[in-house]
N, C-alpha and C positions, 0 to 999 in steps of 0.2 A: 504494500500500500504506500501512496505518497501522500501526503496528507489528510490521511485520514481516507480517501479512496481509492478504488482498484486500480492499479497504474499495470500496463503494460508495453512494453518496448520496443522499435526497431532499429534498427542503425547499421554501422560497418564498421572494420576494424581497420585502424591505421597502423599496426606495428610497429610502423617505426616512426611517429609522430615526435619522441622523446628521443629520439637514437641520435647519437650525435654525430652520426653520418648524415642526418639531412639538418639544412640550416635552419634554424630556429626561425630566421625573420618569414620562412614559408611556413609556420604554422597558422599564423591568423586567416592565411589564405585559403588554407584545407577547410578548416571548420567553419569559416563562412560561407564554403563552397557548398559543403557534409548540410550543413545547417538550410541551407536554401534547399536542399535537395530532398527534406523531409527525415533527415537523419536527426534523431532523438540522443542516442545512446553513438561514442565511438569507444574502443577498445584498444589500446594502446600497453606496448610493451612499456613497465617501470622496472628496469631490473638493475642490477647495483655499481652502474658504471653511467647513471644516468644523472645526470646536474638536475639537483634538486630547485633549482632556482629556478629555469625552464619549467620544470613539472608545473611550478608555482604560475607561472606565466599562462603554460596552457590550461591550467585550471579557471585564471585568472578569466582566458578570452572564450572557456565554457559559460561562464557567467555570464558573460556580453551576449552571447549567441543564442542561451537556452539552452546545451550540450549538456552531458552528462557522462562518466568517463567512468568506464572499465579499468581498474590499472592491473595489470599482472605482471607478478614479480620475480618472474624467472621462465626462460623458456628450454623446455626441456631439450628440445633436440639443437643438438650440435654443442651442448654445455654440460652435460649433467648426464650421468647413468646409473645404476641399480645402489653403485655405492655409492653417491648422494644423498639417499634415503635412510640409508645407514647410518653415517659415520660424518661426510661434508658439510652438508646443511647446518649443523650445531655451530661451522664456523665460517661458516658463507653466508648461509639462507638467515639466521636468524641478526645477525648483525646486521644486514640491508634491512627486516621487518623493523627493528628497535629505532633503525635510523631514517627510512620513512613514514611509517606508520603518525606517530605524534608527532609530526609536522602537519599531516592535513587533515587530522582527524576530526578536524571542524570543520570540513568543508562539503557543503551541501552538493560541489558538483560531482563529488565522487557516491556514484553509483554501489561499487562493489568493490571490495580487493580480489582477486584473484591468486592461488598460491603462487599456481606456475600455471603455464600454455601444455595441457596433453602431458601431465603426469602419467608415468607405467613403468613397467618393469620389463624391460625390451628383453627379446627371445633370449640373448645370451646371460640373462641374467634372474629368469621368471621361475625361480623356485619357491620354494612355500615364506623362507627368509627375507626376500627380498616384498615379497605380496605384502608381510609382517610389517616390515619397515615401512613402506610405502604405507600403510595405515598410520603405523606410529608418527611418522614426518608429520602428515596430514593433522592428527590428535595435535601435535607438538604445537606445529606454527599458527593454524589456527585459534589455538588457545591464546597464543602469544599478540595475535593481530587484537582477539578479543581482549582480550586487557587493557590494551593499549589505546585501543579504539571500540569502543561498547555503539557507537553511531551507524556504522556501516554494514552491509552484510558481508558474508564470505563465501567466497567459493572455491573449490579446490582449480577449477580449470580443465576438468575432465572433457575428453575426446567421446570415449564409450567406453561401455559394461566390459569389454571383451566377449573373447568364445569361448572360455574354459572356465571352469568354475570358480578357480580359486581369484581367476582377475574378478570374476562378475560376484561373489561375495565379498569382496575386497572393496570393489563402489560400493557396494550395499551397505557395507559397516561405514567409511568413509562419510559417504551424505546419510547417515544415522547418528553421526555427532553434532552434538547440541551447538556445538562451534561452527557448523556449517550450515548454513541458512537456505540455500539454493545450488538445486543440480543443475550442474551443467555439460553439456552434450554439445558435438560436432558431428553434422551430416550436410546430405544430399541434398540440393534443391530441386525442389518439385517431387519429393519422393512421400509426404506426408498422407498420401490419399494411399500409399503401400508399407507404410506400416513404420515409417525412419525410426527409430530410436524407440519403438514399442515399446520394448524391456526396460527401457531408462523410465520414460513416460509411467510406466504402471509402476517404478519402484519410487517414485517421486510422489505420487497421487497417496499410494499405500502410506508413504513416510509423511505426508503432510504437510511436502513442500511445494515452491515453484519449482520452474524447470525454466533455461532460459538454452536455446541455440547460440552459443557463442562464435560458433563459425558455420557458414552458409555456403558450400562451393557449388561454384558448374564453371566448364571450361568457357570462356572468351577470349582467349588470347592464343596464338600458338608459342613455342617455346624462345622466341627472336622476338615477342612482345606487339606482332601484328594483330591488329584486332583478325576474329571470324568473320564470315559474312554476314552481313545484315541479318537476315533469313534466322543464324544462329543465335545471336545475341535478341533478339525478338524474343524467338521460343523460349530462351532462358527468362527472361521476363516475364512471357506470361508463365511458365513453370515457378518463378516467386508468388506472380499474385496469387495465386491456386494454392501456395501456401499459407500462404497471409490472410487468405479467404478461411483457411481450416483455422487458425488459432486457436481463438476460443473454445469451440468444440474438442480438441483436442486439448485444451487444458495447458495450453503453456505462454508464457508470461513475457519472452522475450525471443528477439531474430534479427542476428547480426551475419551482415554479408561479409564474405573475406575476398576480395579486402579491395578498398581506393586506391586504385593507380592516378600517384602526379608525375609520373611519368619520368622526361630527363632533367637533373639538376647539378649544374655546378660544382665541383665541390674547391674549398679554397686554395688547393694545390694546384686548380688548373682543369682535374679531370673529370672526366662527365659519370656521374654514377644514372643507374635507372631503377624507379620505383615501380615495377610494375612486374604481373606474373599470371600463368594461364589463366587463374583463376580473378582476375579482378577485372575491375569496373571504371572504365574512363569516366569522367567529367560532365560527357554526353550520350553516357549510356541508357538506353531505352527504360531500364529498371528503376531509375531515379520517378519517375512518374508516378510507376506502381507503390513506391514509398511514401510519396506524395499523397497519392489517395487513399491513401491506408487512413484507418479511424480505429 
């Protein structure tokens, strides 16, 4: 609820809105862009190498815009593995929660924390010890967010249940801590009328909580960053609103697209980096309409 009433969500993720690979003075430009476009809620990596000052800043030009901000504070792949869960976290993970957390813990534009992006226990490493940990992490920092910040929700940053048991017990205990307020799940667009995330959805309902889609893919791009034809990026559109249309009925509370492409910028060496990737969403992509008339 947002004051006092039913609020529910949609928006996109920026990733790298906070990364200080992209220039700061291009943030106002996103979120006024996200913000016209019918974007409520963006998702942005906070993870421990990120200038807290900036964070401040884009919170700041949430406030100007109406936005609302996912932060998540660690992303697992390409940083983190099963011993993370373990043993690093205690001297990684929880010194970045201490030291952003009660900075913004009064600030109305943050939405949620998120632990991490797609916590698991990758195949080389998914035995019953690493499942353990991976609970216990979970237990650990979000205890720690809660302390520190009793204002906001939490969410671990889950992908999905898995296929094997002991991952799909392991959500189940995870969003069955009092410290975690809302499941979250990544899927398919347009796949709701076939069942996305059923399993999540019915252990979310049973547990008594929300459920929010923190990532939303379909392909528009090829892998050199060309848009698809018209034709494809269409279909993927109307395959959102047919989402978006189901909400409700389905029982869930939030639908973030992944992710906003700003495409080529600068960087101040000289080089040109690009923000963009199969799965995202130009400027003037057909889907911004459908988010537009969402209610």
């Amino acid at each position: 609820q947002l004051n006092g009433q039913p609020y529910t969500f949609v928006g996109a993720n920026v990733s790298y809105l906070a990364s200080p690979f992209f220039r700061a003075e291009r943030m106002k430009e996103v979120i006024a862009t996200l913000a016209a476009r019918g974007v409520q809620v963006i998702r942005v990596w906070a993870e421990p190498w990120c200038d807290l000052d900036r964070v401040e800043e884009m919170l700041d030009l949430g406030s100007q815009y109406g936005v609302r901000f996912i932060l998540t504070l660690q992303d697992f792949f390409g940083h983190t593995d099963g011993y993370w869960f373990k043993e690093e976290f205690k001297s990684k993970g929880l010194p970045h929660i201490q030291n952003i957390v009660p900075r913004f813990a009064e600030r109305p534009e943050i939405l949620m924390w998120e632990l991490m992006n797609e916590p698991t226990c990758p195949a080389q490493d998914a035995d019953r010890a690493c499942w353990e940990a991976l609970y216990n992490w979970a237990q650990v920092t979000s205890q720690e967010i809660k302390t520190l910040d009793p204002n906001h929700l939490v969410a671990a940053g889950t992908q999905h249940a898995g296929f094997e048991s002991r991952a799909i017990e392991t959500f189940r205990r995870i969003h069955a801590l009092p410290t975690i307020d809302i499941v979250s799940v990544h899927g398919q667009a347009g796949k709701l009328d076939q069942g996305e995330r059923e399993l999540e959805r019915s252990m979310a309902h049973e547990l008594g909580k929300p459920i929010y889609f923190g990532e939303v893919y379909a392909f528009g791009m090829d892998e050199n960053c060309r848009l698809l034809p018209q034709a494809t990026l269409d279909g993927r559109a109307a395959a959102i609103a047919s989402d978006l249309q189901q909400l409700a009925a389905k029982g869930i509370d939030g639908y973030l697209l992944w992710q906003y492409a700003y495409g080529a910028v600068e960087r101040e060496d000289g080089s040109t980096q690009h923000f963009c990737g199969v799965y995202d969403y130009t400027a003037d992509d057909p889907v911004w309409e459908v988010l537009l008339g969402h209610e």
